[in-house]
C-alpha positions in Angstrom: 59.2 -88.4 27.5 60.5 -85.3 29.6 63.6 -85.5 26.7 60.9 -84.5 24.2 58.8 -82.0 25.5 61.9 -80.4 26.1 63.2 -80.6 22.6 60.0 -79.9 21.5 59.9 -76.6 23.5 63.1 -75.5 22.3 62.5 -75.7 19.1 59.0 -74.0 19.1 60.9 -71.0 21.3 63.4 -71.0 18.2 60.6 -71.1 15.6 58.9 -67.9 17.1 62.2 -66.2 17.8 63.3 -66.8 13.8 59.6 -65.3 13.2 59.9 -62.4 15.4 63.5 -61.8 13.8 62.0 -61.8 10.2 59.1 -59.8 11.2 61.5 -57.1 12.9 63.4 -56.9 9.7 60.9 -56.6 7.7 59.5 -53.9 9.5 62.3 -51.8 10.0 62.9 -52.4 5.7 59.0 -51.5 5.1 59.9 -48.1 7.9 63.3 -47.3 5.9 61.3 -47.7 2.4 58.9 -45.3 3.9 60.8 -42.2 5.0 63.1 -42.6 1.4 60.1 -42.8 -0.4 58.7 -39.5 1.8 61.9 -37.9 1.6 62.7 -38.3 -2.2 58.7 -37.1 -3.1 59.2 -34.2 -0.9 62.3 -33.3 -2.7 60.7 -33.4 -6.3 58.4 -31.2 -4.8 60.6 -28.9 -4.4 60.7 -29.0 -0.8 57.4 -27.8 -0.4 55.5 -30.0 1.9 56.6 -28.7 4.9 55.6 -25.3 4.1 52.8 -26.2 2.1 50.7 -28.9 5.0 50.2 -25.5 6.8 48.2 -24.3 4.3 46.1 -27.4 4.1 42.8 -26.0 5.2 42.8 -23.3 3.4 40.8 -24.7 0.4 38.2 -26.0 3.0 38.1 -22.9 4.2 37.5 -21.0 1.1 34.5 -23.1 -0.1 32.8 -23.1 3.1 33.0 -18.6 3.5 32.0 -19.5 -0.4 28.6 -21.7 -0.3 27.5 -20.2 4.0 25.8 -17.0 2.2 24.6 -19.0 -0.8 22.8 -21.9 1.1 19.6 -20.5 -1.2 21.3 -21.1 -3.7 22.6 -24.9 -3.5 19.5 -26.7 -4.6 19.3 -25.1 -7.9 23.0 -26.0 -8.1 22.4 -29.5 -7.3 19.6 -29.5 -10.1 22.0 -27.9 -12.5 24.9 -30.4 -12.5 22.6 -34.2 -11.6 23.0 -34.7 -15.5 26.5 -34.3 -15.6 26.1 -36.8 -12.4 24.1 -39.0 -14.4 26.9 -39.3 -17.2 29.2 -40.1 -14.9 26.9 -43.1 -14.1 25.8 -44.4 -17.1 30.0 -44.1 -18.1 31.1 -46.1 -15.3 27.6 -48.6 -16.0 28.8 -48.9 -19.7 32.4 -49.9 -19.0 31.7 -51.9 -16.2 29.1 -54.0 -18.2 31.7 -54.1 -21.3 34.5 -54.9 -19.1 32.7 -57.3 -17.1 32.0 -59.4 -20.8 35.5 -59.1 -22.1 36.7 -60.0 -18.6 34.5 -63.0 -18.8 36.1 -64.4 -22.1 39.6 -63.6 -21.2 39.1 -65.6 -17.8 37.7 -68.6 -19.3 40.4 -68.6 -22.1 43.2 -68.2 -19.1 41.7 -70.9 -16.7 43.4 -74.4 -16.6 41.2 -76.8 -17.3 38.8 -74.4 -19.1 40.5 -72.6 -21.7 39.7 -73.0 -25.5 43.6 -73.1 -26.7 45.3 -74.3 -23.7 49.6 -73.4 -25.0 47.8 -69.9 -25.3 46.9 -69.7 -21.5 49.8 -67.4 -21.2 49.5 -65.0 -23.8 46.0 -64.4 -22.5 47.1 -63.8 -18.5 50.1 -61.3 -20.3 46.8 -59.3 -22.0 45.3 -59.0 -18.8 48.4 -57.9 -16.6 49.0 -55.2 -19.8 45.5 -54.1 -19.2 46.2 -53.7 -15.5 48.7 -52.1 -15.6 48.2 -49.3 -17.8 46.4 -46.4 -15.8 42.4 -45.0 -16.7 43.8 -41.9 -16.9 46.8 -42.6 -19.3 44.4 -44.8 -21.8 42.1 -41.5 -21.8 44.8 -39.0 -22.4 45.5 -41.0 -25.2 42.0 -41.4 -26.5 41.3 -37.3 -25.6 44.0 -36.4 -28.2 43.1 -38.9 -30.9 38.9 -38.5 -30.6 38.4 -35.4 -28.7 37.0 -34.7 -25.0 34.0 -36.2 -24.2 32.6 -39.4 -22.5 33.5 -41.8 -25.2 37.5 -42.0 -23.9 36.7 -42.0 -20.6 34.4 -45.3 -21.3 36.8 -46.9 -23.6 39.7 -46.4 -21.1 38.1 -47.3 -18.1 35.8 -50.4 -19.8 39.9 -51.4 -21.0 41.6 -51.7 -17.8 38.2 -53.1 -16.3 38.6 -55.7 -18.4 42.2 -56.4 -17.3 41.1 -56.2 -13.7 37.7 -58.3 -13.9 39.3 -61.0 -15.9 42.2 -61.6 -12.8 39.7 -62.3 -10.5 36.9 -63.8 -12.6 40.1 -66.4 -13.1 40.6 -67.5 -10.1 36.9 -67.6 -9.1 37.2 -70.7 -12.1 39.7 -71.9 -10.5 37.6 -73.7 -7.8 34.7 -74.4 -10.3 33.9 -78.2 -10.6 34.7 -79.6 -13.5 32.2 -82.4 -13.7 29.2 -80.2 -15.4 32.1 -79.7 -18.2 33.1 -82.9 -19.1 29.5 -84.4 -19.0 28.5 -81.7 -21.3 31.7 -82.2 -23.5 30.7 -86.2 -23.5 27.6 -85.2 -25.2 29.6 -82.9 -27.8 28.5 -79.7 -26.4 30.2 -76.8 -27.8 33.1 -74.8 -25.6 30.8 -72.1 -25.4 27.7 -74.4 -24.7 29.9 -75.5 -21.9 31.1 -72.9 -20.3 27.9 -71.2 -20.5 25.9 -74.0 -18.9 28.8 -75.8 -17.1 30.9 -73.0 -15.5 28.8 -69.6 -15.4 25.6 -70.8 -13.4 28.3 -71.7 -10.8 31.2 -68.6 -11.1 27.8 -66.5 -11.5 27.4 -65.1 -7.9 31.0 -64.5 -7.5 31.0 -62.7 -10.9 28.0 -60.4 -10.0 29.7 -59.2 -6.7 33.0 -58.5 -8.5 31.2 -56.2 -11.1 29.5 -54.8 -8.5 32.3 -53.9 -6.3 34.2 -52.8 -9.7 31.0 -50.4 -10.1 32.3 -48.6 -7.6 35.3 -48.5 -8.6 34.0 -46.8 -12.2 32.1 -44.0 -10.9 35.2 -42.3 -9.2 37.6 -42.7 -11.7 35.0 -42.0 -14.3 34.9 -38.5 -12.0 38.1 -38.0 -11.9 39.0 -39.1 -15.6 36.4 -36.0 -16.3 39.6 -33.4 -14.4 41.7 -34.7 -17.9 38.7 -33.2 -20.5 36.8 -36.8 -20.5 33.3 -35.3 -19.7 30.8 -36.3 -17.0 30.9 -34.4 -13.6 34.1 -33.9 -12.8 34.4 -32.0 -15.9 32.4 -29.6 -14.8 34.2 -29.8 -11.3 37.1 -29.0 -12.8 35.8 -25.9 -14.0 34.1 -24.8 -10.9 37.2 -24.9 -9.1 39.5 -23.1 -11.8 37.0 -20.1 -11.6 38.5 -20.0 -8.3 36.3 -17.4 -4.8 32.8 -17.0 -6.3 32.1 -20.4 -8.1 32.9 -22.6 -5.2 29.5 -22.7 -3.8 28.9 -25.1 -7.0 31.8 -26.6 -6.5 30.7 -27.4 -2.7 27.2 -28.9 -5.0 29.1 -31.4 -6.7 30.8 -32.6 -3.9 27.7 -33.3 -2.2 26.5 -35.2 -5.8 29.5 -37.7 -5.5 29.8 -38.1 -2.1 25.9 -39.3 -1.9 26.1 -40.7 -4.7 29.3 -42.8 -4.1 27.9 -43.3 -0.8 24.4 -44.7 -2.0 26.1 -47.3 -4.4 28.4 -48.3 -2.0 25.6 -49.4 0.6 23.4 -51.0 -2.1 25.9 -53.1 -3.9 27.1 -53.8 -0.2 23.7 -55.1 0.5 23.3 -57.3 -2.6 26.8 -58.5 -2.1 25.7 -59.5 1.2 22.1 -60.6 -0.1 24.6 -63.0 -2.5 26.8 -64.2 0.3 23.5 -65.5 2.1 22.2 -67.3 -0.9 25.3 -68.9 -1.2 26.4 -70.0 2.5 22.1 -71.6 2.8 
């Protein structure tokens, strides 16, 4: 008995000193990828980090001397630029929505057991991982020079790799659907689309909303940012604000204060409902 606790010792010590071996390696891989990936961006800037991190409240700086004398003036400013807020909304509500329905489709039709053309399961997880991959910003570029600036490319090229995005996870929330509601309503010769809506979604539903939701989230800052590339909505007008340069940042210091309450109130809400869902689902 003595024989085997002793073996059995041993070969737990091993087991932990093979795990602390592979976890040292892989550290000091992940610390050597780290300063060659630090060192190689630093040297296609030119060299300029060094000098340039000095210089890094500067900007800071300038908008605060900027907007201090003009505190009168940052409620009008805030007034001016909430509709270009509000089309930064409804852009990141209309792709979300969009991308959360073709998300839906392309999950179903890439889930074992659920799909409508089971040999094509791959061809649909490939259209998802091409949608995932391709950047917001390069779809809009894209879109910019073919239809013009606006909102319209920003919504098309962030409702396209929502889409991509939404339908990975949407998948593997089917994944651990049950299967049962399915084949009962195939037994009666429901439709796939009778039985997906009625078998799968009032399950996946829950899972689905708090997805979208968090993917909401997601929208609204890179439909700001996708507004830097001529796409509309407020960080179109951001982008302006700051190339005027000393004299127009007090409205840039505005719209800053727009996104980050806004950003900050649809964070906590869909935080809430998320944990609102959670509750539902765990009574």
């Amino acid at each position: 008995m003595a024989y085997v606790e002793q073996d059995f010792r041993a070969q737990y010590l091993a087991l932990v000193k093979r795990k602390r071996m592979y976890g040292g390696i892989m550290f000091a891989v992940f610390a050597l990828l780290l300063v060659s990936g630090f060192m190689l961006a630093d040297s296609r800037n030119a060299g300029g980090f060094w000098d340039g991190i000095l210089n890094i409240f500067d900007f800071p700086a300038d908008v605060w001397a900027d907007t201090v004398p003009k505190l009168d003036q940052l409620p009008g400013h805030l007034l001016t630029y909430f509709p270009a807020l509000v089309e930064t909304i409804n852009i990141a509500a209309v792709s979300t929505l969009v991308g959360a329905i073709l998300g839906t489709v392309l999950s179903m039709l890439s889930t074992r057991g659920l799909a409508r053309w089971p040999r094509l399961i791959p061809l649909f997880r490939r259209i998802m991982d091409i949608m995932r991959a391709v950047p917001e910003i390069v779809i809009a570029l894209v879109l910019i020079f073919i239809l013009g600036g606006g909102p319209m490319p920003a919504a098309i090229a962030i409702a396209f790799h929502t889409s991509g995005a939404l339908g990975k996870l949407f998948s593997e929330v089917n994944e651990n659907a049950d299967l049962k509601p399915v084949e009962g309503l195939y037994s009666v010769g429901a439709t796939w689309g009778q039985r997906m809506y009625l078998g799968i979604v009032p399950q996946v539903a829950p899972n689905y909303f708090s997805y979208a939701l968090l993917r909401f989230e997601i929208n609204i800052r890179a439909s700001a940012i996708l507004g830097f590339v001529g796409a509309g909505g407020i960080g179109y007008e951001l982008k302006n604000a700051m190339s005027w340069g000393q004299g127009k940042y007090d409205e840039a210091a505005a719209i800053f204060i727009l996104l980050l309450a806004t950003i900050t109130l649809f964070d906590q809400l869909s935080g809430h409902i998320r944990n609102h869902l959670v509750g539902k689902r765990g009574r």
